[in-house]
N, CA, C and O atoms as CSV, one atom per row, in Angstrom:
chain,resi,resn,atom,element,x,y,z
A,1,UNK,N,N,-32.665,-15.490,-8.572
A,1,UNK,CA,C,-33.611,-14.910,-9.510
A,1,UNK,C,C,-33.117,-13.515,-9.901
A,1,UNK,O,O,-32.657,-12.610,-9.205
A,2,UNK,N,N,-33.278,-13.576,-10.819
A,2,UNK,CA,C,-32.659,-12.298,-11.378
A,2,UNK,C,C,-34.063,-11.082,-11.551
A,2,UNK,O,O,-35.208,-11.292,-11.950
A,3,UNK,N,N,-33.378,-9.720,-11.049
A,3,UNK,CA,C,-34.333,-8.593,-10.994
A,3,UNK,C,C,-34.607,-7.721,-12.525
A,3,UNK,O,O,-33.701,-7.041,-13.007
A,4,UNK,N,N,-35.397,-7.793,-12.915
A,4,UNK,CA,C,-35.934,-6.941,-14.448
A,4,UNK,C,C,-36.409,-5.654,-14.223
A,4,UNK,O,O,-37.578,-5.504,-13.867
A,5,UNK,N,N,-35.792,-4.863,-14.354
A,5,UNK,CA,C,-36.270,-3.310,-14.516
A,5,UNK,C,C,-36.178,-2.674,-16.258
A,5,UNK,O,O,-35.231,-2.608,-17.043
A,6,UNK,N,N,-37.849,-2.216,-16.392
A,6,UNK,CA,C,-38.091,-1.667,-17.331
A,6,UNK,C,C,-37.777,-0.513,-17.450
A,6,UNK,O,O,-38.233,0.027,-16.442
A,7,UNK,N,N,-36.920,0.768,-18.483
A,7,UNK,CA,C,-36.963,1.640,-18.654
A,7,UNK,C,C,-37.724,2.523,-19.093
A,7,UNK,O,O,-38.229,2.094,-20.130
A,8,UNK,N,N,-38.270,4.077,-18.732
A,8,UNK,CA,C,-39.254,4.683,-19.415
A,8,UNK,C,C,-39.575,4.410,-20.745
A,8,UNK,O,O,-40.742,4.086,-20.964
A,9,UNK,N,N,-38.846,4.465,-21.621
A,9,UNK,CA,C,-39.003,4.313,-23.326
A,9,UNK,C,C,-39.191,2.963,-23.492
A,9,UNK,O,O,-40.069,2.648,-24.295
A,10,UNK,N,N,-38.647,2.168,-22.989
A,10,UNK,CA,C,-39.252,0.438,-23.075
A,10,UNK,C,C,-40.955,0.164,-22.772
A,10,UNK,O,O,-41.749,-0.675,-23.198
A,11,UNK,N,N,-41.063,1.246,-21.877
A,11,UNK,CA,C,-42.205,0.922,-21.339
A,11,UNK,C,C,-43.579,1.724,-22.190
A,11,UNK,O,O,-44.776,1.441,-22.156
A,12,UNK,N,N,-42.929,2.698,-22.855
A,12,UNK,CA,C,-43.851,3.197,-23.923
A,12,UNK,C,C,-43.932,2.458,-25.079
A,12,UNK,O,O,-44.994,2.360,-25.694
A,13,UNK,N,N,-42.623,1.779,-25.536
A,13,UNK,CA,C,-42.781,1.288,-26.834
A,13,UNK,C,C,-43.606,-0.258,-27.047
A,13,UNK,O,O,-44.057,-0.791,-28.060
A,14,UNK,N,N,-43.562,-0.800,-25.250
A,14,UNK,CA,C,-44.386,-1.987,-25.228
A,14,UNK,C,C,-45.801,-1.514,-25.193
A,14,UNK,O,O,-46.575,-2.085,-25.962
A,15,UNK,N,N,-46.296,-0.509,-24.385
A,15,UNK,CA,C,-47.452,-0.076,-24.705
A,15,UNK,C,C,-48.192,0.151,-25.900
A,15,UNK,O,O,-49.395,-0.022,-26.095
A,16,UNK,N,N,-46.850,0.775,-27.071
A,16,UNK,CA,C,-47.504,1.043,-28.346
A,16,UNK,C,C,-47.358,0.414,-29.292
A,16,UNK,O,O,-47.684,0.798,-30.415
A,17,UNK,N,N,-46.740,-0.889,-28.979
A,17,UNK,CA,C,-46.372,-2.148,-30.011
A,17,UNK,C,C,-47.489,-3.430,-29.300
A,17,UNK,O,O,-48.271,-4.193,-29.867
A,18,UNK,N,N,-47.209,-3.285,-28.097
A,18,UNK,CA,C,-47.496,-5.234,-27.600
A,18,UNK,C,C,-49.035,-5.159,-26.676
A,18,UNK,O,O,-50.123,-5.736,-26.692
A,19,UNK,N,N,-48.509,-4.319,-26.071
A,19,UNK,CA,C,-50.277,-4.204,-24.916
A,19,UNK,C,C,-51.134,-3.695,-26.156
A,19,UNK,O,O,-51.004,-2.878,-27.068
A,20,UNK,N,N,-52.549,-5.065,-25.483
A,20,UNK,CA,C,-53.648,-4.542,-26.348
A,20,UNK,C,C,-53.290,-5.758,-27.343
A,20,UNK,O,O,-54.282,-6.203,-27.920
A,21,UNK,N,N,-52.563,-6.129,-27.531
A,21,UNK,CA,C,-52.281,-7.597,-28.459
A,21,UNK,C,C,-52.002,-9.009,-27.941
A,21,UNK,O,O,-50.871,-9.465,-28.106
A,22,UNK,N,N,-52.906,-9.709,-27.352
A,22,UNK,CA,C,-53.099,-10.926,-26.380
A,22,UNK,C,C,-52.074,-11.993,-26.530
A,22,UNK,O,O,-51.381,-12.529,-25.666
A,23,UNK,N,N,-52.123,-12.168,-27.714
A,23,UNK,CA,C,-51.048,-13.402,-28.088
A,23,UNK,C,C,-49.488,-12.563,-28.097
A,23,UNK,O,O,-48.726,-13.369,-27.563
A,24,UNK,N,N,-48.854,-11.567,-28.391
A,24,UNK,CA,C,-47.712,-11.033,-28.191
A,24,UNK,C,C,-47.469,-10.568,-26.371
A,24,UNK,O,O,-46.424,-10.690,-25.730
A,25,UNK,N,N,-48.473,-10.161,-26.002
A,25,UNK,CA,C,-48.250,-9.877,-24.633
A,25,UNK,C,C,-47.859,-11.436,-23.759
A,25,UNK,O,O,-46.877,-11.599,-23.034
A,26,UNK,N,N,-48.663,-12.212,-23.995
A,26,UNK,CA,C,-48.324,-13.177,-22.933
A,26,UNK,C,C,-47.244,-14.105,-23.723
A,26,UNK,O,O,-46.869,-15.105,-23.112
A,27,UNK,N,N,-46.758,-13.894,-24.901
A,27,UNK,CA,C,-45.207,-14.244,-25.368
A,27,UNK,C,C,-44.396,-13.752,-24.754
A,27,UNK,O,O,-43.468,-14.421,-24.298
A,28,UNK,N,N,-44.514,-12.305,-24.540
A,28,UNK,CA,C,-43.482,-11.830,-24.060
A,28,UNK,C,C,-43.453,-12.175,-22.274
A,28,UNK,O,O,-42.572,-12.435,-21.455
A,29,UNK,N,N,-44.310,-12.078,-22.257
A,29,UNK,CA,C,-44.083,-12.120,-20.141
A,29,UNK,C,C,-43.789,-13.923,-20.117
A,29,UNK,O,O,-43.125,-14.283,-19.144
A,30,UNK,N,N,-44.038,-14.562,-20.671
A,30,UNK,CA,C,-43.899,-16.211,-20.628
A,30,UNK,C,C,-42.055,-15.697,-21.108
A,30,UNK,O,O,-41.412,-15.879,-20.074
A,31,UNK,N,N,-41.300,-15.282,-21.981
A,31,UNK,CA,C,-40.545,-14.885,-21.884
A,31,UNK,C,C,-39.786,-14.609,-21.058
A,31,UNK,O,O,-38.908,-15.392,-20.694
A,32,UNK,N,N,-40.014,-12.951,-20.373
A,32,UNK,CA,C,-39.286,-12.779,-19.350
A,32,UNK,C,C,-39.283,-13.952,-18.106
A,32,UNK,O,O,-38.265,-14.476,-17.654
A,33,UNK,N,N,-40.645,-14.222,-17.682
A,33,UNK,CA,C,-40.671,-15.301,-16.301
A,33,UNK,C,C,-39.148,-16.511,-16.481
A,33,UNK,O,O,-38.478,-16.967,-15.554
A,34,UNK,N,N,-38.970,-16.763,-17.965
A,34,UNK,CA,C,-37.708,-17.496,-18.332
A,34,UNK,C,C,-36.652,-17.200,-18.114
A,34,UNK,O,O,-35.758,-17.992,-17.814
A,35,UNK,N,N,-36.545,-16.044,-18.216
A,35,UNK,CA,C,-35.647,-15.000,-18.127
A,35,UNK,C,C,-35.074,-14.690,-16.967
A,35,UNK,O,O,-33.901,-14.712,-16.595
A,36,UNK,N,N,-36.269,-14.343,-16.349
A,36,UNK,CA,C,-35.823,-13.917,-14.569
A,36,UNK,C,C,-35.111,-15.311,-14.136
A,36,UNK,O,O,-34.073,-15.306,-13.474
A,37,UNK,N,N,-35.715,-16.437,-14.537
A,37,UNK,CA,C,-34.842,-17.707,-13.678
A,37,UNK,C,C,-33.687,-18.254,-14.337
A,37,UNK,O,O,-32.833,-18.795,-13.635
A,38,UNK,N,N,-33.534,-18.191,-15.609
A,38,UNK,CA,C,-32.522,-18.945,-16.091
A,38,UNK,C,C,-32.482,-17.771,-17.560
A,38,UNK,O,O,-33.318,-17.633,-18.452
A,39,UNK,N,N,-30.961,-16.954,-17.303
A,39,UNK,CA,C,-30.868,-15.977,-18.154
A,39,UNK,C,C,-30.528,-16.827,-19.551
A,39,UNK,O,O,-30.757,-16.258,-20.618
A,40,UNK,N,N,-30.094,-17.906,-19.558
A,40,UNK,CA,C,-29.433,-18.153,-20.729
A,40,UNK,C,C,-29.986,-19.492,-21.060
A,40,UNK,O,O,-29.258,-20.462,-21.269
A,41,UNK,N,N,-31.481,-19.538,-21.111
A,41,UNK,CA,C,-32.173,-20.736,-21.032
A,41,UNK,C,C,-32.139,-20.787,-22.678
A,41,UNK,O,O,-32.240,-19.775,-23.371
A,42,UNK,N,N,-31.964,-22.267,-23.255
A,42,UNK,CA,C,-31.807,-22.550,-24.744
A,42,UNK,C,C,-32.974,-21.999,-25.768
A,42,UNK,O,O,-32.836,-21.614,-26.929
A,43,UNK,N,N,-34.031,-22.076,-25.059
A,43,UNK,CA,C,-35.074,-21.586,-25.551
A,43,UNK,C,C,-35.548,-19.875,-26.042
A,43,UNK,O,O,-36.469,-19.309,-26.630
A,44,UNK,N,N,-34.311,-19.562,-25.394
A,44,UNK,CA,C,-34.536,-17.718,-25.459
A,44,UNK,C,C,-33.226,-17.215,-26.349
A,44,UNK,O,O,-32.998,-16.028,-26.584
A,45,UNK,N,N,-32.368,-18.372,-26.822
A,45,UNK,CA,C,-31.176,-18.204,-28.016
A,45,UNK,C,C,-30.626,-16.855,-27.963
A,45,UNK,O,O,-30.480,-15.966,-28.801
A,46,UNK,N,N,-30.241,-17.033,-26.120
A,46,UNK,CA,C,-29.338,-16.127,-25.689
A,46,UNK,C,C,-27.511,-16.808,-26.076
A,46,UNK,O,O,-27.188,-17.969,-26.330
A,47,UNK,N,N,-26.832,-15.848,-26.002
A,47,UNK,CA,C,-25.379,-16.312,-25.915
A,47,UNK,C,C,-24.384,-15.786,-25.296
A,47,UNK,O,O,-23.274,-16.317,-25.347
């Protein structure tokens, strides 16, 4: 499993873009949870 660390400025700009917006917030964390297990899962049109 791979470890995700947020940076200060990441963590402001999700605050002032995504938190507080229900349907973008749990896109994004349904996201990462993908993320943490399988970095290059087809669904996240990594390369």
């Amino acid at each position: 499993m791979t470890q995700i660390i947020f940076s200060s400025s990441f963590k402001r700009a999700f605050k002032k873009r995504i938190a507080g917006r229900k349907d973008l917030e749990e896109k994004f964390w349904h996201g990462v949870e993908i993320f943490s297990t399988d970095p290059f899962a087809p669904s996240l049109r990594t390369h």
